[in-house]
C-alpha positions in Angstrom: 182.1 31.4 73.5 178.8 30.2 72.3 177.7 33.7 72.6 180.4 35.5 70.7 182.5 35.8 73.5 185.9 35.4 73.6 187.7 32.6 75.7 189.8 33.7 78.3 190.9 32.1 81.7 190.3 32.6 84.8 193.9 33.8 85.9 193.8 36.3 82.8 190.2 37.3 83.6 191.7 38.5 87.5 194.4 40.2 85.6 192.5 42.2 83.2 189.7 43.2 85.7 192.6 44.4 88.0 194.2 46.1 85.3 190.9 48.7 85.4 191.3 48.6 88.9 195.0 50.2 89.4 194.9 54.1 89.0 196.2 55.6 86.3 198.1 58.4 88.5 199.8 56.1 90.4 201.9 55.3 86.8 202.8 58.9 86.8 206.5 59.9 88.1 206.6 62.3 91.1 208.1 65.0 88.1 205.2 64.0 86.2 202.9 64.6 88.7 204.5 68.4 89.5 204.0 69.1 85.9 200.8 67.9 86.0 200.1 70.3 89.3 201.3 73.3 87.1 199.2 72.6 84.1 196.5 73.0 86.5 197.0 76.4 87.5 196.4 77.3 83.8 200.1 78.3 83.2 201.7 78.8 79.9 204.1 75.8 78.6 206.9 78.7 78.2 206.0 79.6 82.0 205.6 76.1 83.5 209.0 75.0 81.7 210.9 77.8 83.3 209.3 76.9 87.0 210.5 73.5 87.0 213.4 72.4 88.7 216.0 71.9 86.9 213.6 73.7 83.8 213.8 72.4 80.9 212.8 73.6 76.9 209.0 74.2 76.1 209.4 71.0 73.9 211.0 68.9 76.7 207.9 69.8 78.1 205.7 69.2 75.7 206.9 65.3 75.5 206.4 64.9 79.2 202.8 66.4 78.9 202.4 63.7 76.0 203.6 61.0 77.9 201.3 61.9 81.0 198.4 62.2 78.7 199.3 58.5 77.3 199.4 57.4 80.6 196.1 58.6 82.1 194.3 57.9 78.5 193.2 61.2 77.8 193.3 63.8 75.0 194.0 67.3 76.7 194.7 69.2 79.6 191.5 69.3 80.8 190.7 65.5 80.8 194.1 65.0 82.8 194.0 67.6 85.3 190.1 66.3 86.0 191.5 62.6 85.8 193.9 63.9 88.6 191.9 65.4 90.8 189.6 63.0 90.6 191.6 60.2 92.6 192.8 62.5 95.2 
């Protein structure tokens, strides 16, 4: 604190350093994950919404994508589909 540091425990300093630790694709769900697989094979929204099963509308779609992108804390496709295969 001395330093300009900020006080924290020792119970919340284990909980925040594990909080790095846990990968972010394991917070994906498995129909997150497929769209995430299709992304990757450079498909059109339009074409990856029709493959899904049950599809569901390019905008549908679009929220998902936003969601996943929220989860893995990135800004595009790119950054998510590396983030992904990254940790496989």
């Amino acid at each position: 604190v001395q330093e300009g540091g900020s006080p924290m425990s020792q119970s919340i300093a284990k909980k925040v350093i594990e909080s790095f630790r846990v990968p972010k694709i394991e917070m994906l769900t498995p129909r997150q994950i497929e769209i995430l697989e299709l992304l990757a094979t450079g498909k059109l929204y339009k074409e990856i919404a029709a493959e899904l099963k049950p599809p569901i509308t390019t905008n549908g779609l679009k929220q998902n994508i936003n969601k996943i992108y929220k989860k893995l804390q990135v800004n595009n496709r790119t950054e998510a589909i590396n983030k992904y295969f990254a940790t496989r």
